[in-house]
BARO-262312 format. One record per residue (C-alpha): residue in one letter; z negated, x, y. Coordinates in steps of 0.001 Angstrom, whole numbers, padded with zeros to 6 digits, always signed. Layout:
// residues N
AZXY;...
// end
This chain:
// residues 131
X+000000+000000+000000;X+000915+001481+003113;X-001151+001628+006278;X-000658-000439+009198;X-001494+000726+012725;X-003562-000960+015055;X-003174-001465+018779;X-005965-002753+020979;X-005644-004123+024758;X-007464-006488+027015;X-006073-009026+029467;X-007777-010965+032491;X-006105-013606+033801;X-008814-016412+036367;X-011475-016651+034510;X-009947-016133+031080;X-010546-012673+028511;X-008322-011932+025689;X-009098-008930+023182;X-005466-008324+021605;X-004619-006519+018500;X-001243-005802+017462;X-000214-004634+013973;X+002835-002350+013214;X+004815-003773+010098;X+004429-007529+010305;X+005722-010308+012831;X+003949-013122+014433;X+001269-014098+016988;X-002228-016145+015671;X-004565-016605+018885;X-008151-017852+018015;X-006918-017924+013994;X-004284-020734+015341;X-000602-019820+015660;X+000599-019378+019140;X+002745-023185+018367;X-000536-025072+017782;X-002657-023095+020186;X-000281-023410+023099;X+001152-026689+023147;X+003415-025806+026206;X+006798-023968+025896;X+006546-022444+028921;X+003403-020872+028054;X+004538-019744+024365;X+007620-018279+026197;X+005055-016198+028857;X+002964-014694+025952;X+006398-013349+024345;X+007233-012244+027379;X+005891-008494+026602;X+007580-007781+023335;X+011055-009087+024279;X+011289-006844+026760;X+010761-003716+024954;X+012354-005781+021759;X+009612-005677+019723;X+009046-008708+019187;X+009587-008618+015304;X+007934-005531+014668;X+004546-006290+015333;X+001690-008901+014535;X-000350-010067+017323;X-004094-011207+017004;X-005664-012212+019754;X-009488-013964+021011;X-009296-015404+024281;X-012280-017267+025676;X-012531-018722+029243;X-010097-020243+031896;X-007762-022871+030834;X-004569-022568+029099;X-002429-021177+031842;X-004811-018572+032493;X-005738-017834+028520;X-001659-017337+028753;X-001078-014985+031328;X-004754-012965+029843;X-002917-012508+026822;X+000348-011137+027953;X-001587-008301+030132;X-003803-007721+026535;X-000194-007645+024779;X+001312-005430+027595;X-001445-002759+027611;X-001743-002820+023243;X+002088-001700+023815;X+001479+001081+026678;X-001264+002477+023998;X+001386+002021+020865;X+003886+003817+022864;X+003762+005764+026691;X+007184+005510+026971;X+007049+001414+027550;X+005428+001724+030695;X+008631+001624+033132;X+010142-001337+031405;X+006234-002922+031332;X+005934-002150+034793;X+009184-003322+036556;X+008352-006373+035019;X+004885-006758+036554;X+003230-007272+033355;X+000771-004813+034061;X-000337-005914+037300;X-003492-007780+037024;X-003325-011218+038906;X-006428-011207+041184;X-005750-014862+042199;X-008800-016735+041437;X-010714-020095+042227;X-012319-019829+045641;X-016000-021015+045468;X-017544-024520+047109;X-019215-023694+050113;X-022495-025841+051357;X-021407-028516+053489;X-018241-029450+052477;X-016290-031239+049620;X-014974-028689+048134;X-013973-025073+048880;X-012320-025625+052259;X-012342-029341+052431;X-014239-031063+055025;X-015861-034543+054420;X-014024-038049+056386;X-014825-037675+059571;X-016372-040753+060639;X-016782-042023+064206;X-019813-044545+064187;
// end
């Protein structure tokens, strides 16, 4: 039996984490022991986590295992591509152009601004009122 390598990389995406394996030898993605079909109901979102591994056309080379906790599923999405993208850079150095003229190493920062006291929500005032 031969011996398959193992990747590891971790994506932030909101307030989403994803721990990403990938395996050499084997195809497929499973996140939280689902496959990425069930787990991700949206195309959209199935087609962002792939994004990754067809660009360095990989994509049937490798088996990706992933935990993601946090967030919704938009953000569990885009967590998961940065966890794919950096598993790659550590597979192979040589990725990193393609990885990053395609911005999926950048880390989104974007994230939900907190309520402050005194108002309805973040920014939002309450009815004004004249009595």
């Amino acid at each position: 039996m031969a011996e398959t390598a193992v990747y590891y990389g971790t994506g932030r995406r909101k307030n989403s984490i994803a721990r990403v394996w990938i395996f050499s030898g084997q195809k497929g993605i499973s996140i939280n022991g689902a496959e990425v079909m069930d787990y991700l109901k949206r195309t959209n979102l199935q087609v962002l986590v792939e994004q990754p591994l067809r660009a360095t056309e990989l994509l049937e080379q490798f088996r990706v295992r992933t935990n993601v906790h946090g967030g919704g599923m938009a953000g569990q999405a885009g967590a998961i591509r940065l966890g794919i993208a950096r598993a790659l850079l550590s597979y192979d150095e040589k990725l990193r152009p393609i990885l990053r003229q395609r911005g999926f190493l950048t880390r989104d920062p974007r994230k939900k601004e907190r309520k402050k006291f005194g108002r309805k929500g973040a920014r939002r005032s309450f009815q004004y009122t004249k009595r």
